[in-house]
N, C-alpha and C positions, 0 to 999 in steps of 0.2 A: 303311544299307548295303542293295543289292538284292541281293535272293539272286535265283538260277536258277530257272527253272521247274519244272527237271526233279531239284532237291532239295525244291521243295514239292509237285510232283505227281511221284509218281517215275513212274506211269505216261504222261506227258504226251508223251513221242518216241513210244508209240505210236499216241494216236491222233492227231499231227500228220503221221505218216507220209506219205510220199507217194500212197499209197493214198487215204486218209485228210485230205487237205490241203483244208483249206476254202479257197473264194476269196474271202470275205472273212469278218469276224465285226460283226455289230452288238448293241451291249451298250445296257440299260437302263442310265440313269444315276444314281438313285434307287433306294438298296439294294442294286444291284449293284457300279455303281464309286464311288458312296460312299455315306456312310451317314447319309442324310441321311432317309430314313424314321425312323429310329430315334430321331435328334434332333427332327424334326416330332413324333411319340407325343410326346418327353417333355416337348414345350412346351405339346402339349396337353392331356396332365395337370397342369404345373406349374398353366398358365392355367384349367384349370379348378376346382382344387383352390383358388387362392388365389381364386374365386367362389364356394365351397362348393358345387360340380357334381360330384357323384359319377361315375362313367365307370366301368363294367364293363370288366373283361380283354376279353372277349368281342368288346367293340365296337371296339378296337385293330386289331384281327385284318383286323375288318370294313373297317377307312378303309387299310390298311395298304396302297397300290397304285392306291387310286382314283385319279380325278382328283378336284379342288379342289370341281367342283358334286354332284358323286355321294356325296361325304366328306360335302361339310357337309350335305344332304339327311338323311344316314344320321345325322348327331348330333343333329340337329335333330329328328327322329322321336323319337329315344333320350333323350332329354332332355326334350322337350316343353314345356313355360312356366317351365321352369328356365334355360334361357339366356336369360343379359341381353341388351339390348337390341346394348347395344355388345363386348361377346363374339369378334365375329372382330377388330376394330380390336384388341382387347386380345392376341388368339391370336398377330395376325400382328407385332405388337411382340414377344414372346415367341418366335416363331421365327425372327424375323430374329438375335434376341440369341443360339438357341440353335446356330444357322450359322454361327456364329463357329465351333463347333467341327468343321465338317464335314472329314472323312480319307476319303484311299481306302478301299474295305475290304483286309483282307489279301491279299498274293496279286496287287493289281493290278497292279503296277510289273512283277512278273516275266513274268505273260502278256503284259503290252502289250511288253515289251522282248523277248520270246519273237515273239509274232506281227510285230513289226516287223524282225527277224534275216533272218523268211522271206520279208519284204515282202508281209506279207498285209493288205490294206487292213481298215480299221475306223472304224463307224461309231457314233456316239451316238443310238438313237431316245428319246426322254422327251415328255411332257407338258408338260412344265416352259417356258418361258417362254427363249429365245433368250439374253436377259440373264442368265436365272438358270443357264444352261449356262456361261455367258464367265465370272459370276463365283464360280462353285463350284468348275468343272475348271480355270481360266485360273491356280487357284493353284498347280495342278499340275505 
């Protein structure tokens, strides 16, 4: 069931107000409209844990928003002659399995059906890969 907007934001009629009315909104697609960070971490803890690669909280934080060369760079320093050879082949098996579970985050369905009432255009920006837009949100 979709609830209202303006039962999960009770604030949100004011700052939609006409004052106040954006001409359009563009959302990250990663963490924002869904939760697909969250699922990437835990594949790369499953994947590194079943290598015996320890991973600090820490470094989570650090990869949490990168793009794909800035991330591995940053684990690759963190790790240093602890990652195997074949480590991302193995990562990226593990996050494709772990994308099966990817959901909006909460809340999504009501803004977008909120912002589309008002005809306010919306736009996806991501890093992410054209395909990997079609087949994450297209489930949508």
């Amino acid at each position: 069931m979709l609830e209202r907007i303006d039962e999960r934001f009770p604030n949100a009629s004011f700052w939609m107000s006409a004052a106040l009315s954006p001409r359009g909104v563009v959302f990250d697609m990663d963490g924002l409209l869904l939760n697909t960070e969250s699922l990437r971490m835990r594949a790369l803890d499953d994947c590194a844990r079943d290598l015996g690669v320890s991973l600090k909280t820490d470094l989570f934080s650090a990869l949490i928003g990168g793009a794909t060369p800035q991330s591995r760079a940053a684990l690759e320093v963190h790790v240093r002659d602890d990652l195997p050879k074949d480590f991302w082949t193995r990562y990226r098996r593990c996050a494709e399995a772990r994308m099966e579970e990817v959901a909006p985050m909460p809340g999504v369905f009501a803004l977008l059906e909120h912002l589309g009432q008002r005809q306010i255009p919306c736009a996806i920006a991501t890093s992410a890969t054209h395909a990997s837009v079609q087949r994450y949100c297209g489930r949508f």
